[in-house]
Each structure stands twice: as structure tokens, then as C-alpha cells.
C-alpha positions in Angstrom: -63.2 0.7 24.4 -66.8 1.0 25.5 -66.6 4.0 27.2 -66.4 5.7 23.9 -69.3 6.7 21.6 -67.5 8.1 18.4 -70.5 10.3 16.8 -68.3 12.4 15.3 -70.5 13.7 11.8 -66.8 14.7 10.3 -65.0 16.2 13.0 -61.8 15.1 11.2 -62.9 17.1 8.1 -64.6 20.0 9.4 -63.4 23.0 11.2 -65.3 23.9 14.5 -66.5 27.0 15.7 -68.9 26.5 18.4 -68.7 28.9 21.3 -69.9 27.2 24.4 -67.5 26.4 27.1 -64.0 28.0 27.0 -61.6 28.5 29.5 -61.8 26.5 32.9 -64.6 24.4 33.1 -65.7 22.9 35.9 -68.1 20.4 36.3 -68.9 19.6 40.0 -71.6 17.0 39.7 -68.6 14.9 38.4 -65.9 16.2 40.7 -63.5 17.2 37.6 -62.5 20.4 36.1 -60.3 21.2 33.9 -58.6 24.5 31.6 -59.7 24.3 27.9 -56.3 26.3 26.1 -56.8 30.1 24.4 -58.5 29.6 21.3 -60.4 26.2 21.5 -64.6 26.1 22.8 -66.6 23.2 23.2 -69.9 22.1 22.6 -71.9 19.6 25.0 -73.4 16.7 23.3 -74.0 12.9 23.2 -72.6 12.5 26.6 -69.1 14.5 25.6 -67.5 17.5 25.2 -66.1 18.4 21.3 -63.5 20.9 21.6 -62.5 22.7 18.5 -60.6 26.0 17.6 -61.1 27.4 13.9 -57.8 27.1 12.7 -57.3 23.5 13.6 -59.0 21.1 11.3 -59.7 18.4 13.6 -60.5 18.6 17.4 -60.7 17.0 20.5 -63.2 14.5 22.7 -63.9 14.4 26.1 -65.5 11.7 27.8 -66.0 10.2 31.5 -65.6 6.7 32.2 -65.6 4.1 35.3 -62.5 2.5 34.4 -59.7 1.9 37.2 -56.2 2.2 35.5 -55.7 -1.4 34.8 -58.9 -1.4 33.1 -58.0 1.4 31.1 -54.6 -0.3 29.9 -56.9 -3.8 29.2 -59.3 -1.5 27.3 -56.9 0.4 25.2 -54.9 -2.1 23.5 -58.3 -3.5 22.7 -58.6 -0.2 20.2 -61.4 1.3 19.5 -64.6 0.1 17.6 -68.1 1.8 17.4 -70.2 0.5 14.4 -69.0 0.5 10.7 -66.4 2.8 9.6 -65.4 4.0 12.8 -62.3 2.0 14.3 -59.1 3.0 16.0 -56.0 0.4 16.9 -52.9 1.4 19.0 -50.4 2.7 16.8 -48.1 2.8 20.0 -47.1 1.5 22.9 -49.3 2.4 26.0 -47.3 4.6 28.1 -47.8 5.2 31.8 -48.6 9.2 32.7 -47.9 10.1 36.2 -49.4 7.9 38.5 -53.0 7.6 37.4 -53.6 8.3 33.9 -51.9 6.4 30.1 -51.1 7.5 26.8 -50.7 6.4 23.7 -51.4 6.8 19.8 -54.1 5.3 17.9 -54.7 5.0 13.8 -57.6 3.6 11.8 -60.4 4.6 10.4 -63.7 7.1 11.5 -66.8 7.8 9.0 -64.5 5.6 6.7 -61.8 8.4 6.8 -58.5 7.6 7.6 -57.7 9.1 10.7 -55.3 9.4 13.9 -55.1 10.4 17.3 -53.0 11.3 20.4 -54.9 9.6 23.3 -54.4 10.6 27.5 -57.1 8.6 29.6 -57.1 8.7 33.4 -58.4 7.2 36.7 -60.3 9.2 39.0 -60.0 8.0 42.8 -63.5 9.6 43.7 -65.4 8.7 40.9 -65.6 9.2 37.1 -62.1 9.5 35.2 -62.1 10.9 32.2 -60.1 10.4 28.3 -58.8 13.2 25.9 -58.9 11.9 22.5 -56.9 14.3 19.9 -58.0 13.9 16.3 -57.5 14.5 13.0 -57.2 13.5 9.5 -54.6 12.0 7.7 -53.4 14.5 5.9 -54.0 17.0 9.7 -52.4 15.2 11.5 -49.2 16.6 13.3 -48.6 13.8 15.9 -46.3 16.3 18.1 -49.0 19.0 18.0 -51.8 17.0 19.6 -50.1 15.5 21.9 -48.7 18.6 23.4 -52.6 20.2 23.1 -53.5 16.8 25.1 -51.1 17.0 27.8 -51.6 20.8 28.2 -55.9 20.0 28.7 -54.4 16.7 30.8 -51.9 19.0 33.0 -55.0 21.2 34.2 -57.6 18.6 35.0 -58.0 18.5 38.9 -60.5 15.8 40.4 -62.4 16.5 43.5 -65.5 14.1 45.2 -68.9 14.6 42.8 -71.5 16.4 44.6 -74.0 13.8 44.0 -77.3 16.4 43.3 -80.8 15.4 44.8 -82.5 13.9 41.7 -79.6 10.9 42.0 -79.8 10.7 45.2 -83.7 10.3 44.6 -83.1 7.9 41.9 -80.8 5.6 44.0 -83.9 5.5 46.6 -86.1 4.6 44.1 -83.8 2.1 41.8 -82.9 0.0 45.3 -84.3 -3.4 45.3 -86.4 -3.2 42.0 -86.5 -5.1 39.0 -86.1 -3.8 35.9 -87.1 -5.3 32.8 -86.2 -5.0 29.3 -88.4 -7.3 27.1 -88.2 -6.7 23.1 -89.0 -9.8 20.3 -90.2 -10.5 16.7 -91.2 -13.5 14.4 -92.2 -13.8 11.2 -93.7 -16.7 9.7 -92.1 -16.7 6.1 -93.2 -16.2 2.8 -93.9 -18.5 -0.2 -94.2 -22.4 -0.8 -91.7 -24.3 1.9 -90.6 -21.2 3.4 -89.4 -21.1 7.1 -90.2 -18.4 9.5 -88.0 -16.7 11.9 -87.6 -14.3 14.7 -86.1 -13.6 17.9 -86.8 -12.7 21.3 -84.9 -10.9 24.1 -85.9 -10.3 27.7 -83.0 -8.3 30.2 -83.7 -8.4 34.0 -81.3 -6.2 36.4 -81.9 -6.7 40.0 -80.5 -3.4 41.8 -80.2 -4.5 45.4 -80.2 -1.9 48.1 -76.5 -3.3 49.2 -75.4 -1.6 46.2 -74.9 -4.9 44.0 -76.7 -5.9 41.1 -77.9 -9.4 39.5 -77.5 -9.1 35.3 -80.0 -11.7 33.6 -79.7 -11.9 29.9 -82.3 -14.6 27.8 -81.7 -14.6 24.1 -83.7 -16.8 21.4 -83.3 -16.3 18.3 -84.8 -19.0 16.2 -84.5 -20.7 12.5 -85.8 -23.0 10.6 -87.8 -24.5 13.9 -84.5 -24.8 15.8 -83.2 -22.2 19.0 -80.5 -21.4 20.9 -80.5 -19.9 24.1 -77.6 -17.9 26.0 -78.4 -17.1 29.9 -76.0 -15.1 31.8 -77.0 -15.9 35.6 -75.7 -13.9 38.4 -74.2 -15.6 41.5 -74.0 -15.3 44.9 -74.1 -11.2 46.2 -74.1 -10.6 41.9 -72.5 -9.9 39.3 -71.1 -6.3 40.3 -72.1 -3.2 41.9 -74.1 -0.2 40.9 -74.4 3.4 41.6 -76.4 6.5 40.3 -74.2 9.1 39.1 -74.5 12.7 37.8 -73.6 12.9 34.2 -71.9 15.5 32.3 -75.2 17.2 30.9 -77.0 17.2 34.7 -79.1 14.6 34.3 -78.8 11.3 36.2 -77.0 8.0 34.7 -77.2 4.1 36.2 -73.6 2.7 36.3 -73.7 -1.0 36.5 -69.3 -2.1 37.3 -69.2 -6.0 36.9 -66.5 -7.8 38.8 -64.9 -8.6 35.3 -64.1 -4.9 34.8 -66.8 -4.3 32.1 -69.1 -1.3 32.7 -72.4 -0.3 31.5 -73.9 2.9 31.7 -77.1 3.8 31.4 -78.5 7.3 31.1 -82.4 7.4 33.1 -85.3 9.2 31.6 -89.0 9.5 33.0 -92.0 10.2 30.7 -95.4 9.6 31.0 -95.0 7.3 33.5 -92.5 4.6 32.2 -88.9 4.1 32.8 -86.1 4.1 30.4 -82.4 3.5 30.2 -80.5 4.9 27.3 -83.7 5.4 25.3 -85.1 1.8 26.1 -88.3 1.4 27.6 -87.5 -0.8 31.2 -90.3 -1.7 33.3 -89.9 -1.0 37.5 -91.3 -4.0 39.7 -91.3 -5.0 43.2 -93.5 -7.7 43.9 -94.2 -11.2 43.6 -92.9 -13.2 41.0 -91.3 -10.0 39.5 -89.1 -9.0 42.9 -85.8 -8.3 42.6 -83.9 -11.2 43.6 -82.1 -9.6 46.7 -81.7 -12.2 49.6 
């Protein structure tokens, strides 16, 4: 599942004690809020929300996604993979919840522990849904107990249409019909007698039209040995989905690119010094010439 970025630094074998957010929570720039049970707190952080309570080795995640519930049901019984040592397969079936929202039980591995968790992920009609991922250890793990702690959180979420704030709103002026451009490449000529060189080179173009669909260009070389492939993804006709800019979870502003195939990409913006990035990667903003967006 893409939506999810496991960083968890050993939740599953640490007990957490942060003291952040506790009872209701309520984040309106998303339109979702929600009760956190007596005795659990969470901490903010890497675009989630870690919720722990000191006696419960293990803890839960919170994330937002884009996913319609069809796309959630496709997603899940993908499993979950993010890097080495961090993968999770359905160790259930995917049950429907109510109208809008799955569940289901996942096993597999995170930081190369063995681990489990109870998993309820739902749709949100006016805007960003949002998953509640229970976890623990093997040897933590009471299947009945996190799935009742993930229905109780589940049971109290309400959804409500995001108050988009004035920086996205500013950002979705600015974004509409511009270029951006991700360009990023290196070669290296080889080393010793008869030795062939090497490299690659990657240049990302996303056309944000002001009718709130976007073109997706991807060019990738990589090269060996004096031979190259090349991979283009070429958008067609009004593109290849649509975008939005959307508050996230920490107040800042994120680009959400939805592709007609159900995939979705989400970039978080930042502004420094001038430049552009998304998710920590420098884009250059253009308008002009032979660097125009490609909006008709």
C-alpha cells in the first residue's frame, strides 16, 4: 500500500510514552476527528500520528490517504511493503466495515521483527480517508485486543469537508498551469584497463493544468556497457489524472496527484531560498516557452 510510510524505529519493541495529543482530536484542515481511548497519547510525525499507552508494548498508526474504497480493497490484499525489513501480507480475509471503511489482519515482518496487526482503513466522501493500523510483536500480540482498540478509535472518527486554509489555496493559484521539473543524473567513466563506464539519468515533468488535471512525464536512461534503455510514460488526451492541494496533517500544504488507474502520489511542498520542492526534491516552476505546461 503506498499510502503507508512504516518509519517505525521499534515501535513493536518499545513502550511509548509521549504525551501530545490525547482525547478527541480534531483536525479540521482534513475534515476528520476522532477520540483517542483513556490511556493512549500520540505523537505527530512523518506525516502520522503514533499512538501509544505505557502498558501496551506496541501501538497504533494513523495515516490519511486518497483511496476510494475499492482502491483500498485492491491496495490491501497487495500487503504492505516499504524498503527492507518492513513487509506486511493479509493474514485474513478483507472484511467490509459499515458502508465505507475494511478490515482485516496482516503478518510479516517490520525492522526484521516479526510482527502483526489488526488493520481498519476507510473512505472519506469529502476528502482524505484515513487507516488505523494496530501493532505489535509476536510475542504482544493479542489479535482480540487490537482489534477491539481499532474499532473503538474507528467507532469515533467523524468526517466533515476540510477547510482548505489560505496557504493551499495560494499554492493551487500558483501550481496551475506550471511545469515542474525534476531532473537528477550521474555517469562514471570506469576504472582500469577495458573497463566500461556507467550512469543514469532521470528527468520528471508534471504539467498541473488549471482544469485541475495533470500530464505525468517520466524519461529514464540508465546506461551500460555503451547500451540504453529508455521508459517514457506519456500522458494523453485531458492527462493522466487530476490534482489538488491539500492541507496535511502537520499544517503544511501537500500536492496530491489521483491517476485514472487508482494510483496516488503525494507530495508534501516546501519553499526555501527561492526553489521549489516536493517531498524534499528540488522541482523547478516554469511557464514559458519551450518549458510551458502542456495545457491545451
Amino acid at each position: 500500500m503506498r499510502f503507508l510510510t512504516i518509519l517505525l524505529a521499534g515501535i513493536c519493541c518499545v513502550q511509548i510514552s509521549w504525551a501530545q495529543k490525547t482525547g478527541h482530536v480534531n483536525y479540521s484542515n482534513l475534515g476528520i476527528e476522532f477520540d483517542l481511548p483513556p490511556g493512549w497519547t500520540g505523537q505527530e510525525g512523518d506525516g502520522m500520528l503514533v499512538v501509544g499507552n505505557p502498558s501496551v508494548t506496541g501501538g497504533i498508526l494513523m495515516m490519511v490517504h486518497a483511496y476510494s474504497l475499492q482502491e483500498l480493497i485492491r491496495e490491501t490484499r497487495n500487503g504492505i511493503s516499504e524498503g527492507e525489513g518492513n513487509n506486511l501480507q493479509l493474514a485474513s480475509e478483507v472484511a467490509r466495515l459499515g458502508d465505507h471503511a475494511i478490515e482485516c489482519q496482516l503478518s510479516g515482518v517490520l525492522n526484521w521483527q516479526p510482527a502483526y496487526a489488526h488493520m481498519i482503513s476507510m473512505e472519506n466522501p469529502h476528502g482524505m480517508g484515513i487507516t488505523i493500523l494496530g501493532i505489535s510483536d509476536q510475542g504482544n500480540f493479542d489479535p482480540n485486543f487490537f482489534q477491539q482498540l481499532c474499532r473503538t478509535i474507528y467507532q469515533s472518527v467523524r468526517f466533515k469537508k476540510p477547510v482548505k486554509s489560505q496557504q493551499s489555496k495560494e499554492w493551487e493559484t500558483a501550481l496551475a498551469n506550471a511545469r515542474l521539473t525534476y531532473m537528477d543524473s550521474y555517469y562514471s567513466g570506469g576504472y582500469g584497463e577495458g573497463a566500461v563506464g556507467g550512469g543514469y539519468s532521470t528527468r520528471i515533468t508534471i504539467d498541473l493544468c488549471g482544469g485541475k488535471y495533470f500530464k505525468y512525464r517520466m524519461n529514464d536512461q540508465v546506461s551500460a556497457g555503451g547500451a540504453s534503455s529508455t521508459a517514457m510514460n506519456s500522458s494523453q488526451g485531458r492527462g493522466q489524472g487530476t490534482w489538488e492541494v491539500m492541507d496535511n496533517a502537520a499544517g503544511g500544504s501537500v500536492l496530491v496527484l489521483s491517476f485514472h488507474n487508482g494510483e496516488v502520489l503525494m507530495h508534501d511542498i516546501g519553499y526555501q531560498n527561492d526553489e521549489l520542492y516536493l517531498s524534499g526534491e528540488r522541482y523547478y516552476l516554469t511557464r514559458g516557452g519551450e518549458y510551458a505546461a502542456d495545457c491545451p
